[in-house]
N, C-alpha and C positions, 0 to 999 in steps of 0.2 A: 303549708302557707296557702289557706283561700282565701284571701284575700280579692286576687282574680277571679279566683272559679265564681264565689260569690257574687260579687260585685262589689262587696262591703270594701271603706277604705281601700278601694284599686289606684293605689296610687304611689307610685316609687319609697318613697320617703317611708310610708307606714309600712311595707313592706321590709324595706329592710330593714326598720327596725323593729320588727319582728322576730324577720329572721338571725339576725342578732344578737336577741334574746332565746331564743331556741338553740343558738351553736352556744353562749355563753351556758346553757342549760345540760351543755352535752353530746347536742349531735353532732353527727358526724358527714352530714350532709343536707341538703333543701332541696323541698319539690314545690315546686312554684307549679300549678295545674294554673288552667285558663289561656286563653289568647294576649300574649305579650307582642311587643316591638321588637325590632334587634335591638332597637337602645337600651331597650328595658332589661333586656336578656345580658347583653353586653354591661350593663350598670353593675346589676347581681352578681355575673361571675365576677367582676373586676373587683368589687367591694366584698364579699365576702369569702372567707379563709379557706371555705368547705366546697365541696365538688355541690354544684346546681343541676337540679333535674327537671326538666319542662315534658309537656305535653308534643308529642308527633301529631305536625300538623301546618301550619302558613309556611315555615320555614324547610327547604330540603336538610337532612344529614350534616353533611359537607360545611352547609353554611351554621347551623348551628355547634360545629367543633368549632369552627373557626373562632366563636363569640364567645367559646369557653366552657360551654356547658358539656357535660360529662357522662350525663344520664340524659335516656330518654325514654318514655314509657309511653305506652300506645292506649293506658285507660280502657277504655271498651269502641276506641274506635275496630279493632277485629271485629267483635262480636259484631259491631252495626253493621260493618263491609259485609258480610256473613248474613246477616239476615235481609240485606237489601239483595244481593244477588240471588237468597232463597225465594223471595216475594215477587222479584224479574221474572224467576222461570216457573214459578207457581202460575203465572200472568201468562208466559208464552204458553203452558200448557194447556191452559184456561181457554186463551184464543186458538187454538185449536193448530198453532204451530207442534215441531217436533221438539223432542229434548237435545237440549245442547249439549256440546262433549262436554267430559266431566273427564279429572283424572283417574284411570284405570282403577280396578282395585291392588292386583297387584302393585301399582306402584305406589298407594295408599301405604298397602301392608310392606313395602320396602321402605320409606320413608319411616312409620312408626317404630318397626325391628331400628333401622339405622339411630335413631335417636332414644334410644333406648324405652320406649314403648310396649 
């Protein structure tokens, strides 16, 4: 459903009857990407049959269970948090401060083994 992500037809109404047409079609679930409202968010779960997946992001966890949604995916917000804290310490090292602590290697390599890595 980009609808949102887009900006095209961002607007409740076309959305859901989208996504509508998409569970009529089969699925078994909706990812609604982009920056919604809890109204908006709360609309979707309420209105359609199948679990809603939004973007992590405006909203904490907690409050989006609350409003119904079931799924949550983080998109490539990782990846950015990840290259912004690379491009920090790229910067502190640049200005000629020291490197910041990092987690160990072993506990790298305990974490990877743990999760089956």
């Amino acid at each position: 459903m980009d609808t949102y992500w887009l900006g095209e037809d961002a607007d409740l109404a076309a959305t859901l009857d989208r996504a509508r047409r998409y569970v009529a079609a089969g699925a078994d679930g909706v990812f609604v990407p982009g920056r919604l409202t809890e109204a908006q968010i709360a609309a979707l779960t309420a209105e359609l049959p199948v679990p809603v997946n939004v973007l992590a992001g405006d909203h904490p966890l907690p409050r989006l269970a609350e409003l119904g949604v079931r799924r949550v995916s983080t998109g490539s917000l990782l990846f950015r948090a990840a290259l912004d804290a690379a491009v920090a310490v790229a910067g502190r090292l640049r200005d000629g401060e020291p490197a910041p602590p990092a987690t160990p290697y072993a506990e790298v390599d305990a974490r990877t083994v743990a999760h089956g890595g």
